[in-house]
C-alpha positions in Angstrom: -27.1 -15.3 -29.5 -27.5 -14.7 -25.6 -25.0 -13.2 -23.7 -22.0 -15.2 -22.5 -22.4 -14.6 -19.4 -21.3 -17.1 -17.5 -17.7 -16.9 -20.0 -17.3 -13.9 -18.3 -18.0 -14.6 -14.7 -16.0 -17.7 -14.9 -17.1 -21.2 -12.8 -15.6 -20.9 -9.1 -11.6 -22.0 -8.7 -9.3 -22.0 -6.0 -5.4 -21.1 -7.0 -3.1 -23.5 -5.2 -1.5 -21.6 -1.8 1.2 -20.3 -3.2 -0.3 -17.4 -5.3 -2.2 -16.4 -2.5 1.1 -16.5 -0.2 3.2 -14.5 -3.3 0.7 -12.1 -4.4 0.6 -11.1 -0.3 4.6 -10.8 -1.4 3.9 -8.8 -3.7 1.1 -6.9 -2.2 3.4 -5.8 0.7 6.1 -4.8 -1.4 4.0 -2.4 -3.0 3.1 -0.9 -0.2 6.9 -1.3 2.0 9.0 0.0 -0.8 8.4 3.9 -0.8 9.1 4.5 -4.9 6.5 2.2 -5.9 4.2 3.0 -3.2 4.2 6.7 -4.8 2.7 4.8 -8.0 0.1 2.3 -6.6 -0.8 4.9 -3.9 -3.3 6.3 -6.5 -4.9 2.9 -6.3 -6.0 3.9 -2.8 -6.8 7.0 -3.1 -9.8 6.4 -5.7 -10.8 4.1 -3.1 -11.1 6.3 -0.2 -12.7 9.4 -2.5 -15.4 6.3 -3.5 -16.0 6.0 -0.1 -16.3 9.5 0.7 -18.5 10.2 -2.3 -20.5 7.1 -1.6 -21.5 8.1 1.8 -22.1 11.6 0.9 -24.9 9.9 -1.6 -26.1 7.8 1.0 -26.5 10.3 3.7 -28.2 12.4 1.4 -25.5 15.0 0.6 -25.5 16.4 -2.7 -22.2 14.8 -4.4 -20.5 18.0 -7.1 -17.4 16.0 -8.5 -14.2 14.1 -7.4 -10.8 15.1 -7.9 -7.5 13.2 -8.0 -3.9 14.7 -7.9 -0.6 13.8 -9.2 0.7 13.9 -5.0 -2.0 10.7 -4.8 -4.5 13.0 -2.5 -7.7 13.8 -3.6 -11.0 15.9 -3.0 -14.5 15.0 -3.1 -16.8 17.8 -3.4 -20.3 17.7 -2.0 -23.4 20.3 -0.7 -24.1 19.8 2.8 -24.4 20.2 6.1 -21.0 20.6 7.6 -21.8 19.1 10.9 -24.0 16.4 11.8 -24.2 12.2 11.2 -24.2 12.4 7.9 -20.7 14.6 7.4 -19.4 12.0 10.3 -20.2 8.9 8.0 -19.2 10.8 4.7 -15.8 11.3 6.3 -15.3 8.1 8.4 -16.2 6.2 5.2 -12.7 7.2 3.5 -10.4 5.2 5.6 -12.8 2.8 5.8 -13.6 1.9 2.4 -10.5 0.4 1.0 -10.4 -2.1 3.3 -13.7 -2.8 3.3 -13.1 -3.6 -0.4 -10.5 -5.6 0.3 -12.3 -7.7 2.6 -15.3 -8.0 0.2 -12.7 -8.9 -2.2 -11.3 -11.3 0.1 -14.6 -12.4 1.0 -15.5 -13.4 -3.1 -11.7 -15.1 -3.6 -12.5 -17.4 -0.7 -15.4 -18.5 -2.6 -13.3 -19.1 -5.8 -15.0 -15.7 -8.0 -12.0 -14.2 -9.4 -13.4 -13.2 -12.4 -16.5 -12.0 -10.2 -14.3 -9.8 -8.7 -12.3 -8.5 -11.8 -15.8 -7.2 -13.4 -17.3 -6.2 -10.0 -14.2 -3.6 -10.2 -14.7 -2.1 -13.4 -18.8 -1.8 -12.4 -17.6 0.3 -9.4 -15.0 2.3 -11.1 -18.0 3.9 -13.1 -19.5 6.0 -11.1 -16.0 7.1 -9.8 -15.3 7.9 -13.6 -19.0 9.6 -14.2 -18.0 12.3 -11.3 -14.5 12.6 -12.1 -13.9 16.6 -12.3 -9.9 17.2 -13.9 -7.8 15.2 -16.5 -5.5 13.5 -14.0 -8.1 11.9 -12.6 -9.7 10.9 -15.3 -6.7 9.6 -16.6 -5.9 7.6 -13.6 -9.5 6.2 -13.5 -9.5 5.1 -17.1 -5.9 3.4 -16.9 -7.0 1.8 -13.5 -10.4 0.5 -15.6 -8.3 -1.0 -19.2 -5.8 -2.3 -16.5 -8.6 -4.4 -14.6 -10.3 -5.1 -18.2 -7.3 -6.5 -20.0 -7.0 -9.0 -17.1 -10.2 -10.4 -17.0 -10.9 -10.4 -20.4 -7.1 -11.4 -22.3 -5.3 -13.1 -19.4 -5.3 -16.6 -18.6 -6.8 -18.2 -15.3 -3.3 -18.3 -13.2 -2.7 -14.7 -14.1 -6.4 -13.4 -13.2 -5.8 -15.4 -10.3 -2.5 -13.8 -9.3 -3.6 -9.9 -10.2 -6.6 -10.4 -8.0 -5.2 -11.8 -4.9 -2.4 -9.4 -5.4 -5.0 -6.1 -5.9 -7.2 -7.5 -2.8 -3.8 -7.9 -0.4 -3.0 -4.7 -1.4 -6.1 -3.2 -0.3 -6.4 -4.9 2.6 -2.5 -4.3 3.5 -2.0 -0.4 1.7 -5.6 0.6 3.8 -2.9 0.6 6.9 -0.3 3.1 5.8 -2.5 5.9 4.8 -3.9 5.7 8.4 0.2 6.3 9.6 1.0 8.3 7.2 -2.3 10.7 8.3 -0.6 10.6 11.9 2.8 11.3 10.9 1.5 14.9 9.2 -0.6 15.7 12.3 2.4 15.4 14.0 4.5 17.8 11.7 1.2 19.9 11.9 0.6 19.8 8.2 -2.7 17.7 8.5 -4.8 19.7 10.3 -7.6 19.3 7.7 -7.1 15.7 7.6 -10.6 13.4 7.9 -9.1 13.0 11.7 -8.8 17.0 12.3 -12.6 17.3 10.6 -14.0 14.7 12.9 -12.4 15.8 15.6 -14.2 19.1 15.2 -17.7 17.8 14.5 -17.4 15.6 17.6 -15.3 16.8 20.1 -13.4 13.5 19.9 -10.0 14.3 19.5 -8.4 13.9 15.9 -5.7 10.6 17.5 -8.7 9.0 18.9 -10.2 9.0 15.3 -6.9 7.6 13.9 -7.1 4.9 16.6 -10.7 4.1 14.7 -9.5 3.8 11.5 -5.9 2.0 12.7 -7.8 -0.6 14.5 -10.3 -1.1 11.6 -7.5 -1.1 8.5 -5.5 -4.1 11.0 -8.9 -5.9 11.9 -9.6 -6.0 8.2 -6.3 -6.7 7.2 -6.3 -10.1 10.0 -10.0 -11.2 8.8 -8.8 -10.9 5.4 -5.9 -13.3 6.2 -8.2 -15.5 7.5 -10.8 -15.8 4.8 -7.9 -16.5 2.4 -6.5 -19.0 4.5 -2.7 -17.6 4.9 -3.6 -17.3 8.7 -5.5 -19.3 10.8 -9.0 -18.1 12.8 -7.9 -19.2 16.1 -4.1 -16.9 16.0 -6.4 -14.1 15.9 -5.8 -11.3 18.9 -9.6 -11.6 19.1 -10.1 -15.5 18.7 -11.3 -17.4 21.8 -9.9 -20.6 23.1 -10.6 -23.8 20.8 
């Protein structure tokens, strides 16, 4: 019997405007309304450690383990140079990556591949789970994973549909308040081996102009993503030229 593949991925469908409009709601809740953001924070976090780990791969770093804490920080550990291109892209790539996701995401809804996007997120929670390195992490990981499974595979359409326009908004719209949050310890002084502080000392650049970066990137994403979902038009962007 071949493999049902295209059961899985599902044929393209656009949910009417208002789940996109309420799972941006909802998305923004999660990430405005500090108990729950303590929660869905973790959410993030695996995100940015991907990225860092990712990069680290790429550049040709050797990539030891990830670990995630109970606090919602986390550690990717790698053999490398400590200076250099490749350590700047292995730790710009952590700020950048959960917004990059989410406008990928964004980038699949618009098309109408929800389902796409559901299995697309359990492939790339795999390797995360593979270099996990303690049990809360690996916990996290796995419940993330039977989370995202249980939707794709038991839910109906309307509810895929929801949980993914609600997980993409919140990547998109939770990449921004890491990036403040980052800021807000460098000014307390309690950040000072942040990804900013790091950068800051491989480049010479100081660590606020690297929180610029990654505030300008998190807001561009978050505004394209808007777009490609159609909540906001192309032309109200900052960027837009005249019609």
């Amino acid at each position: 019997m071949p493999f049902p593949l295209g059961d899985i991925l599902g044929a393209p469908e656009q949910p009417p405007f208002g789940v996109v409009a309420g799972a941006a709601l909802i998305a923004l809740a999660l990430v405005m309304v500090n108990t729950i953001w303590r929660v869905v924070r973790n959410a993030i976090t695996i995100a940015h450690e991907g990225g860092h780990a990712a990069a680290a791969v790429l550049t040709g770093r050797r990539l030891r383990g990830i670990r995630l804490h109970s606090d919602t920080s986390g550690l990717t550990i790698m053999k490398g140079r400590p200076t250099g291109l490749g350590m700047i892209v292995t730790l710009l790539a952590g700020y950048l990556t959960p917004s990059l996701l989410g406008l990928g995401g964004a980038a699949l809804l618009d098309r109408g591949y929800v389902r796409l996007l559901l299995w697309l997120c359990l492939l790339l929670l795999v390797p995360i789970l593979i270099m996990i390195r303690n049990f809360y992490g690996l916990l996290l990981v796995v419940a993330t994973g039977a989370a995202v499974f249980a939707v794709s595979w038991y839910a109906t359409a309307p509810w895929q549909a929801l949980f993914a326009y609600t997980g993409v908004w919140f990547l998109l719209i939770g990449g921004v308040r890491p990036v403040v949050e980052v800021q807000l310890h460098r000014r307390r002084g309690s950040g000072m081996r942040s990804d900013p502080d790091q950068l800051a000392g491989i480049t010479r650049l100081p660590g606020g102009f690297w929180v610029f970066v990654f505030l300008l990137w998190t807001i561009g994403t978050a505004l394209a993503g808007a777009v490609l979902l159609d909540l906001i038009p192309a032309s109200a962007l900052p960027w837009a030229g005249p019609a």
